[in-house]
C-alpha positions as CSV (number, residue, x, y, z in Angstrom):
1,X,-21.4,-5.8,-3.8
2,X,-21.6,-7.9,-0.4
3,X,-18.1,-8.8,0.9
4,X,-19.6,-10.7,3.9
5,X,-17.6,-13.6,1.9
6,X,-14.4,-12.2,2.8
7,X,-14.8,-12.4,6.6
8,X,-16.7,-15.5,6.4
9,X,-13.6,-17.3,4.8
10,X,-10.4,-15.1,6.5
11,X,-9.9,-13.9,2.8
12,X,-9.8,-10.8,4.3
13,X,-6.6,-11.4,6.5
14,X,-4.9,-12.2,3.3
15,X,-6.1,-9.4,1.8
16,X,-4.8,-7.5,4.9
17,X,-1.1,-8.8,4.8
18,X,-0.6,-8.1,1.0
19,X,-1.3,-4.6,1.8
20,X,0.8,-4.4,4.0
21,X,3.2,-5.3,1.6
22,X,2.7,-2.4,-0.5
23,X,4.7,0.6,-0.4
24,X,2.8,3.4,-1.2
25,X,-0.8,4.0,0.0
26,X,-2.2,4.3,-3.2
27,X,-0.9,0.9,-4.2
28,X,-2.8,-0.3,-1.0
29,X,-5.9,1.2,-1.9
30,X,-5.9,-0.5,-5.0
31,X,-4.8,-4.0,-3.4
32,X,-8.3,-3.6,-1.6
33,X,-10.2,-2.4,-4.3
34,X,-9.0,-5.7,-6.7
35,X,-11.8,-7.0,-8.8
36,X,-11.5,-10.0,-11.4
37,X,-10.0,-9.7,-14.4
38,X,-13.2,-9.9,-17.6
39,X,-11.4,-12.8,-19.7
40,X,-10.4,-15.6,-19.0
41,X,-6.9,-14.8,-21.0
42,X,-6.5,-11.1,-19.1
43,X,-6.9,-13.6,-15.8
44,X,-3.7,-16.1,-17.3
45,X,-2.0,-12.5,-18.4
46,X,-2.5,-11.4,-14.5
47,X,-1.0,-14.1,-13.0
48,X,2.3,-14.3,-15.6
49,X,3.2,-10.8,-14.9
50,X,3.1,-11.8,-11.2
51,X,5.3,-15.1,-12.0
52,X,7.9,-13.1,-13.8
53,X,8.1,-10.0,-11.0
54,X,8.8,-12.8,-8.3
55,X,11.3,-14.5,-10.7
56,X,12.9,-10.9,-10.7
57,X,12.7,-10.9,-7.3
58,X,14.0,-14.7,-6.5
59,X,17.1,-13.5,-8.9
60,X,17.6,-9.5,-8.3
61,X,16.5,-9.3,-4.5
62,X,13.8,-7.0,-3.3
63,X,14.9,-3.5,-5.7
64,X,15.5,0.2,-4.1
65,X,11.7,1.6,-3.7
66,X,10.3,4.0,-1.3
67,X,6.7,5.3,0.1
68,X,5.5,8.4,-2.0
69,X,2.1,10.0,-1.1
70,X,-0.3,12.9,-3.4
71,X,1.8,12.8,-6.2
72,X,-0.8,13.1,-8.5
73,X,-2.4,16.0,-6.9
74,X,1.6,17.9,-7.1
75,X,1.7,17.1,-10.7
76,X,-1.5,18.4,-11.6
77,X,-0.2,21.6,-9.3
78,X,2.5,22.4,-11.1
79,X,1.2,21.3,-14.3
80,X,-1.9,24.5,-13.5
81,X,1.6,26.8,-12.9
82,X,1.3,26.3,-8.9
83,X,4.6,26.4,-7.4
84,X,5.5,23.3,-5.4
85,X,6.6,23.2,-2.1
86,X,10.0,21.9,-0.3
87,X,8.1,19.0,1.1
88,X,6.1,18.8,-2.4
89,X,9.5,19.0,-4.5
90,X,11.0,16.1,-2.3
91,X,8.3,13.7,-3.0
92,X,8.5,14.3,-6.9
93,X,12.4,13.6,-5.8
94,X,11.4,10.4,-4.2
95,X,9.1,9.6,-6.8
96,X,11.6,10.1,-9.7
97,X,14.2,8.1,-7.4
98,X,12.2,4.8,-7.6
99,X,11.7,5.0,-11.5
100,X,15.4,4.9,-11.6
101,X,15.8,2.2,-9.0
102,X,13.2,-0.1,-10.6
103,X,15.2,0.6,-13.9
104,X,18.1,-0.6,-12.7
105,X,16.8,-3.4,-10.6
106,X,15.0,-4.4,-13.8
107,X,18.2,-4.8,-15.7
108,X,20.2,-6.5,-13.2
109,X,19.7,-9.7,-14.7
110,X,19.4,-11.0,-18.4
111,X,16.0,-12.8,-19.1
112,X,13.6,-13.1,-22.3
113,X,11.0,-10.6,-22.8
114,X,8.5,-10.7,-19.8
115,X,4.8,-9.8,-19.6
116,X,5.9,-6.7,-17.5
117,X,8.2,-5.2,-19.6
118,X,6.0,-2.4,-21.1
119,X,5.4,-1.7,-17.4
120,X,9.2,-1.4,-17.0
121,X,10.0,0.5,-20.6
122,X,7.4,3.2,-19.3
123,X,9.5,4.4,-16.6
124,X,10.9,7.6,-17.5
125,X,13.8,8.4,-14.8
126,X,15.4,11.9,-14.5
127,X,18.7,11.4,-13.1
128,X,19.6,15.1,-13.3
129,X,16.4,16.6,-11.6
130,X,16.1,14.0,-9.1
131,X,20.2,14.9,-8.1
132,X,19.2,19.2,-8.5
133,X,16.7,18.2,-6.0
134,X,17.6,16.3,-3.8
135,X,21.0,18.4,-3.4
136,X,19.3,21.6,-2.9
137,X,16.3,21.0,-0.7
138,X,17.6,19.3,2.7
139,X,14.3,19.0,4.7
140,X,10.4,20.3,3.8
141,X,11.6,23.4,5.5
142,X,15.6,24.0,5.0
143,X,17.1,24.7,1.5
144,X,20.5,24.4,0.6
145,X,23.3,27.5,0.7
146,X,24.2,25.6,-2.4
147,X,20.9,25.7,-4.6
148,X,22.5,28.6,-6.3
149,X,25.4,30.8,-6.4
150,X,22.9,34.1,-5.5
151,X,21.3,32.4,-2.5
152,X,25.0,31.3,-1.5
153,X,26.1,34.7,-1.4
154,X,23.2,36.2,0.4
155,X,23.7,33.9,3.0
156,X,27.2,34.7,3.7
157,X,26.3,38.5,3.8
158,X,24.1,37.5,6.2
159,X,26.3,35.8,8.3
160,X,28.2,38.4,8.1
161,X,25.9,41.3,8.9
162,X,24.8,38.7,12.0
163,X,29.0,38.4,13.0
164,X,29.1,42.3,13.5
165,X,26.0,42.9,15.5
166,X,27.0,40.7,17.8
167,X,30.1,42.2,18.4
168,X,28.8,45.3,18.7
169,X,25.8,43.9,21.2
170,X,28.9,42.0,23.3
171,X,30.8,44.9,23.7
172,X,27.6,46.7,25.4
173,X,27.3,43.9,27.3
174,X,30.8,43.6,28.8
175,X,31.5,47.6,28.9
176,X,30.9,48.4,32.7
177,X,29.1,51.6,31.6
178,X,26.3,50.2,30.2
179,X,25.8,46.7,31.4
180,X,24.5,47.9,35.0
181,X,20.9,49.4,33.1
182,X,20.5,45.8,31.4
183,X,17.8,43.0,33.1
184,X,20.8,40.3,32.1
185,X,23.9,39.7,29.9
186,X,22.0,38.5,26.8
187,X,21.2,39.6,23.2
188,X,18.0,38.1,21.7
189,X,15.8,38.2,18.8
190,X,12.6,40.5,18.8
191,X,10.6,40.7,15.0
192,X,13.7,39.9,13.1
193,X,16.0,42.3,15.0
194,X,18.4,41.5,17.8
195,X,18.0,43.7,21.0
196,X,19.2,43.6,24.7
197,X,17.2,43.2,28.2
198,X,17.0,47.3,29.8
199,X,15.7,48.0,33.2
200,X,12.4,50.0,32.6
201,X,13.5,52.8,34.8
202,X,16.8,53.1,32.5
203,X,15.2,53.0,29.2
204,X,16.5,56.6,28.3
205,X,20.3,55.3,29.3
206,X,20.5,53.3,26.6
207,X,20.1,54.9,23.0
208,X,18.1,53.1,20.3
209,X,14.5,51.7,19.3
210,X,12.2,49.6,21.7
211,X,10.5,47.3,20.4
212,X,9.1,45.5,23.1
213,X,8.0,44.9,26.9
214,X,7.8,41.9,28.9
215,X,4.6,41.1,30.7
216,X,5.5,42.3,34.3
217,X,6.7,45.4,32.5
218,X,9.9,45.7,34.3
219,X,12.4,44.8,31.0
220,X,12.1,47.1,27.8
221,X,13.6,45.2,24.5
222,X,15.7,47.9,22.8
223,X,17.3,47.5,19.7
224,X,20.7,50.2,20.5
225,X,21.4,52.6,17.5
226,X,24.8,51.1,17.2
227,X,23.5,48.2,15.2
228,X,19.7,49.6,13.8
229,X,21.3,49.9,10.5
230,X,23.0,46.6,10.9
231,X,19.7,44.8,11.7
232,X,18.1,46.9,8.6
233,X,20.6,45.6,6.7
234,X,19.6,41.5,7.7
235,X,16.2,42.2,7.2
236,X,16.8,43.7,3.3
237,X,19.0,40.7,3.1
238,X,16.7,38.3,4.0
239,X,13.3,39.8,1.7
240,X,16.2,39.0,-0.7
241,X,16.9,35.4,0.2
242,X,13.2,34.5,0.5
243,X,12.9,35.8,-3.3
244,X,15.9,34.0,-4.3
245,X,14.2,30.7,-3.1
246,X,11.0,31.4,-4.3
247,X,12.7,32.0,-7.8
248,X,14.6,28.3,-7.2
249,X,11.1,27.1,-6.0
250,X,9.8,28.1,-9.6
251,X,12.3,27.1,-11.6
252,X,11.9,23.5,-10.3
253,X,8.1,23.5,-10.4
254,X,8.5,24.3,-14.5
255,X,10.4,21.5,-14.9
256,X,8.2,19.1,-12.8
257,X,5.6,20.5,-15.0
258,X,7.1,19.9,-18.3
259,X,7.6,16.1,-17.6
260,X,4.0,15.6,-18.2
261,X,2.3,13.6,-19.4
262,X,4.8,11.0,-19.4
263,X,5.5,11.4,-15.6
264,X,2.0,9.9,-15.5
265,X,2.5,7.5,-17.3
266,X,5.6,6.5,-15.7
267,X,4.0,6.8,-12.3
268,X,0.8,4.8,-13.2
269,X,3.8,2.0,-14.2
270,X,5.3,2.3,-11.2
271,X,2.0,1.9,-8.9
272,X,1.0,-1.4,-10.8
273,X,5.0,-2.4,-10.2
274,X,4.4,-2.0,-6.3
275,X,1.2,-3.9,-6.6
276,X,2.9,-6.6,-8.5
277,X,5.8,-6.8,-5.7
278,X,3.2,-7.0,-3.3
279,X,2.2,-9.9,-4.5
280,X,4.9,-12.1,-5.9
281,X,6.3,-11.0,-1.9
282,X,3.4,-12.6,0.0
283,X,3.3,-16.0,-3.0
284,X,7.5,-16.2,-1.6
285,X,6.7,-15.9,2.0
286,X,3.9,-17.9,1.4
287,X,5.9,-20.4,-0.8
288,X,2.8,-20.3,-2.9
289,X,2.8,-21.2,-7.0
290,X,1.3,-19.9,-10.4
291,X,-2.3,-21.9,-10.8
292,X,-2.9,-22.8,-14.4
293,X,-6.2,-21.3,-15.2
294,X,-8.9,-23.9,-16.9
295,X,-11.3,-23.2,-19.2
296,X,-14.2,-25.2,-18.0
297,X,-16.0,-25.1,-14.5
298,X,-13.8,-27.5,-12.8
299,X,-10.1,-27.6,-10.7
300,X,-7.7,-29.5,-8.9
301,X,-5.5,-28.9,-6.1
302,X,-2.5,-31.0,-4.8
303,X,-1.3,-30.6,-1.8
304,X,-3.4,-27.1,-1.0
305,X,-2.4,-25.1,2.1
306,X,-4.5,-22.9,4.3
307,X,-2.6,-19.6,3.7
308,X,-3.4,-18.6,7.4
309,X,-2.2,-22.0,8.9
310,X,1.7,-22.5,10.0
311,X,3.4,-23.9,7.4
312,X,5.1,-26.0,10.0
313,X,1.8,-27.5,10.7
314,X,-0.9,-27.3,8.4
315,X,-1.8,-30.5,6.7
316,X,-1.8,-30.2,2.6
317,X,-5.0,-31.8,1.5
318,X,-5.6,-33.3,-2.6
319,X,-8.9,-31.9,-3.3
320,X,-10.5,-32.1,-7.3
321,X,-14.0,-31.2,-8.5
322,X,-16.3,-30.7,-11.5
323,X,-14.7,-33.4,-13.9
324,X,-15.8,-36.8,-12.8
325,X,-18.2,-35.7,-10.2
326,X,-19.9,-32.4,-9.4
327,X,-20.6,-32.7,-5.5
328,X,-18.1,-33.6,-3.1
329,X,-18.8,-34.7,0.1
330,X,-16.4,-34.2,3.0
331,X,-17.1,-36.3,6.5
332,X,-15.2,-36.0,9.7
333,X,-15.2,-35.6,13.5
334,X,-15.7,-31.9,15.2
335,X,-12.5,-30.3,14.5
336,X,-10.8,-32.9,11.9
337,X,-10.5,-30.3,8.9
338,X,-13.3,-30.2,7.2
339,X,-13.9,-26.6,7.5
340,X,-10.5,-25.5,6.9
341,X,-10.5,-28.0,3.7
342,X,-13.6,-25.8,2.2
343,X,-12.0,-22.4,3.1
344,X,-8.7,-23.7,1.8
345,X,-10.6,-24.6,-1.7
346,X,-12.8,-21.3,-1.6
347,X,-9.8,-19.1,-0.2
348,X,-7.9,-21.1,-3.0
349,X,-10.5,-19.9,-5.8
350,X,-11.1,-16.2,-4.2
351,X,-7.3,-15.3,-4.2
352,X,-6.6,-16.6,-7.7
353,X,-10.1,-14.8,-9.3
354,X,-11.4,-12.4,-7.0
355,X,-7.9,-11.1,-6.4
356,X,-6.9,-11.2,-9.6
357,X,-3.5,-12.7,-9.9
358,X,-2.5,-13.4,-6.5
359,X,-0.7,-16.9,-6.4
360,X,-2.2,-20.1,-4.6
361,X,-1.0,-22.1,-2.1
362,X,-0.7,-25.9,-3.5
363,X,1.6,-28.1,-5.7
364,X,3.1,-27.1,-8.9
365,X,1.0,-27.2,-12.2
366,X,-2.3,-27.6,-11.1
367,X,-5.3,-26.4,-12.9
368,X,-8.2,-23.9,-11.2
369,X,-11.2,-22.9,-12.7
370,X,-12.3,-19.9,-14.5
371,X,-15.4,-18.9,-12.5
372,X,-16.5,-15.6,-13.2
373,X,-20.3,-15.4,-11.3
374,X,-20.3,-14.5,-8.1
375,X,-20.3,-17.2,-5.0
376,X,-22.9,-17.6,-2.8
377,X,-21.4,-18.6,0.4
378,X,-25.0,-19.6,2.7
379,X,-24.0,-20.4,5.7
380,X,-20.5,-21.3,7.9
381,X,-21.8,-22.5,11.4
382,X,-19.4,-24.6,13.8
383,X,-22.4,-26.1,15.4
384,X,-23.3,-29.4,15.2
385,X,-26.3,-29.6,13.0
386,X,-25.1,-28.3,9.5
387,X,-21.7,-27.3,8.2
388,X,-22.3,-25.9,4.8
389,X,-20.4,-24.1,2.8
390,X,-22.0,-23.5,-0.4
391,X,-19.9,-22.7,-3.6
392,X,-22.8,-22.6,-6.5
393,X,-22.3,-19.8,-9.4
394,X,-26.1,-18.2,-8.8
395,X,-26.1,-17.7,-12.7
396,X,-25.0,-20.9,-14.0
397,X,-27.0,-23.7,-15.4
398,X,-28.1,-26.4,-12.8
399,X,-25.7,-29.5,-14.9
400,X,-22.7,-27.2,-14.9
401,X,-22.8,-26.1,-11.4
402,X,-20.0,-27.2,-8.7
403,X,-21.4,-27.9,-5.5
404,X,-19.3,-28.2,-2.1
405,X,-20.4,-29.3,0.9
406,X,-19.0,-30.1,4.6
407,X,-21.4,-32.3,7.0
408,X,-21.4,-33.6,10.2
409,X,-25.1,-33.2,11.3
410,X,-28.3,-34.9,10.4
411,X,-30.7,-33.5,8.4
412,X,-33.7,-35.4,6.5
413,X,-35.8,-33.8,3.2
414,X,-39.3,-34.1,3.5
415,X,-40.0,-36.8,0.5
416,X,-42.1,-34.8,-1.5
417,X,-39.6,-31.8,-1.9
418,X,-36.7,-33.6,-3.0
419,X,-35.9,-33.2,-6.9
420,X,-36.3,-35.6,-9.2
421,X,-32.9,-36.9,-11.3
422,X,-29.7,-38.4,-9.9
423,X,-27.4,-36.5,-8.1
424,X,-23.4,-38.0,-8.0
425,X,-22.0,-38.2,-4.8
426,X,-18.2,-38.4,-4.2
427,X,-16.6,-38.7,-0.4
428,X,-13.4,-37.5,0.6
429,X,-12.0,-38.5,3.9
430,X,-10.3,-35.5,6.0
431,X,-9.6,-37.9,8.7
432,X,-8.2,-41.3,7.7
433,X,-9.5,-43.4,10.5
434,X,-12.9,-42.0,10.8
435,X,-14.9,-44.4,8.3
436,X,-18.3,-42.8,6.6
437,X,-21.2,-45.3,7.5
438,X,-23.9,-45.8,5.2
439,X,-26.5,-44.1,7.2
440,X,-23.9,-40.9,7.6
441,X,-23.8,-41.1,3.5
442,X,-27.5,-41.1,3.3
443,X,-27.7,-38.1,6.0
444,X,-25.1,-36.2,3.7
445,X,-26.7,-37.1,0.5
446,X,-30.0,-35.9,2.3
447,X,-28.1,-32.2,3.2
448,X,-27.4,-32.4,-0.1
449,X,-30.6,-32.2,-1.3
450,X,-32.1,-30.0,1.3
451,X,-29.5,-27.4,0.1
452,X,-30.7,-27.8,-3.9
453,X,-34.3,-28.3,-3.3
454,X,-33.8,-24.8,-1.1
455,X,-31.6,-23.1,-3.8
456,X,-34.3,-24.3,-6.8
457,X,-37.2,-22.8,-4.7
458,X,-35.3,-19.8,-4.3
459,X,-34.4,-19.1,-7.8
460,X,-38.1,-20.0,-8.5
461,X,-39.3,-17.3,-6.6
């Protein structure tokens, strides 16, 4: 499909800022994937579930939601018998805490049934897992003493077992004896077991296992025999303490596992939420409105806003076509709005159909068309010789079709291509005190033609 459209009219930078209103990255990939709805009643349903999440969140305030990444893929782990991760578990955590803040953010207020509610009734929170989880994994790489009693008490052992080696270490440290054959005054770590700094040339002074050399070779890392079945001890303790977490690791990766398949469900609910919030967060910051969808090839707009223009200084124009008249004309000097009136419309019609149910920016209670075949923008050139923007549905028959065009050049038909028929011309005036001149109409209505003689010859062809 050729989205050279979306540049062409800045749709894209709209695009751009309601992703970046989404939350999670899968709700962004599927802001940028939007296509239009197939009915012309699925495109009304759209845009009411939008209109009633940003009455939620006029009333209830933005609701407690956070970022979650791969949740899918962890489900469908755990759901094969895989055991999840910390970092794994704490996403299904995070996950499970948004069901239960959109729940409660959905009741905050009473309201009559909404289009969104089954989206809302398929959240499934779990209270209890989400607290189990959250109170027993601290980080992706720490779990808590508290996770269970057995880990609890392994730990403290541990502690323990660590307390008296160190005593012991200290006290050959500090005896005078002994302290003269070490490198320095410190205990450290070397594969799991704590030994002290020797001098090489007093490694038989000082009793116990070596377990290694530093890189100049003068210091030997000996473990002394005082504490070897102290430090045999830790190391029993903690195989113990990894199996104890593996076993909690397990246990929590059965229960992920037996939410399915309503945890899918839940989570698809809570994706399309996001998306919804998205939206109804750029139509507030926007201060944009619901469009009321028509069912023939025609709209209006009432005071219509270029999304990407300062509110503070864009100029609302009143723009209607396809009822009385079919073609619309727009006149005005280099840089009086005539381009931004056409990308308004277009960007107007894009946002509301190709972006399914993203609200418009223009007055309240307006009608838009229902224009389902793809638009054929030509050409966008700030030059002086044509400004076209072309907004023809390539599939529709030639009486129904919408034409819009901008110009401020002069163009002339040769006489023996133009069609036969009468075509109705309508002018709007972007600036007030520029006056269209006959000759300017007849250069227009001449554009005009040269456009629909060149679209006829093409479809011919």
């Amino acid at each position: 499909m050729d989205t050279t459209y979306k540049t062409t009219l800045e749709l894209d930078k709209v695009l751009a800022r309601a992703v970046q209103l989404c939350a999670c990255q899968e709700t962004k990939e599927m802001m940028q994937a939007l296509q239009p709805a197939p009915t012309v009643e699925d495109e009304r349903y759209d845009l009411a579930q939008t209109n009633a999440i940003n009455a939620l969140l006029i009333k209830n305030g933005s609701p407690r939601f956070g970022s979650v990444r791969e949740v899918r893929r962890i489900v469908a782990h755990a759901h094969k018998g895989g055991i999840l991760s910390m970092g794994e578990l704490l996403e299904i955590a995070a996950t499970l805490r948004n069901f239960s803040g959109l729940s409660q953010w959905y009741g905050l207020s009473e309201h009559e049934m909404l289009p969104t509610d089954d989206l809302f009734f398929a959240l499934a929170p779990q209270p209890v897992l989400e607290k189990q989880i959250s109170e027993s994994i601290l980080s992706p790489e720490e779990m808590a003493d508290t996770a269970s009693v057995t880990l609890h008490d392994l730990r403290r052992k541990i502690r323990q077992t660590e307390d008296s080696i160190r005593t012991k270490l200290d006290n050959i440290i500090r005896n005078s004896t002994t302290n003269k054959f070490l490198q320095d005054a410190v205990v450290s770590l070397r594969n799991g077991r704590y030994v002290v700094p020797v001098r090489a040339e007093y490694r038989g002074e000082v009793g116990g296992v070596i377990h290694d050399v530093s890189s100049t070779g003068a210091t030997v890392f000996v473990e002394p025999t005082a504490v070897v079945e102290a430090n045999a001890r830790i190391m029993q303790l903690r195989a113990q303490e990894q199996e104890e977490i593996t076993r909690i690791l397990t246990s929590f990766s059965t229960q992920v596992a037996s939410l399915e398949p309503q945890f899918s469900y839940s989570y698809d609910a809570m994706l399309k939420i996001d998306l919804l919030l998205a939206k109804a967060r750029l139509a507030v910051e926007q201060n944009a409105f619901m469009p009321a969808v028509s069912d023939t090839i025609c709209f209006r707009l009432n005071k219509a806003r270029h999304p990407l223009i300062d509110k503070k200084k864009v100029v609302p124009v009143d723009i209607s076509l396809g009822s009385e008249y079919d073609t619309l004309v727009i006149t005005g000097p280099n840089t009086g709005g005539k381009t931004v009136s056409l990308k308004t419309v277009l960007i107007a019609e894009d946002t509301e159909v190709r972006l399914d149910d993203l609200h418009i920016n223009h007055g309240i209670g307006e009608r838009f068309p229902q224009i389902r075949n793809r638009y054929h923008i030509a050409r966008l050139q700030a030059v002086y010789v044509p400004k076209i923007i072309r907004a023809i549905p390539s599939s529709m028959p030639g009486n129904d079709a919408v034409g819009i065009y901008a110009a401020n050049g002069r163009r002339s038909v040769p006489q023996h291509r133009r069609p036969c028929g009468k075509m109705r011309i309508r002018r709007a005036q972007v600036d007030r005190h520029d006056q269209l001149q006959r000759r300017d109409l007849q250069h227009a209505y001449d554009l005009v033609l040269h456009v629909a003689v060149s679209q006829q010859y093409s479809s011919d062809s």
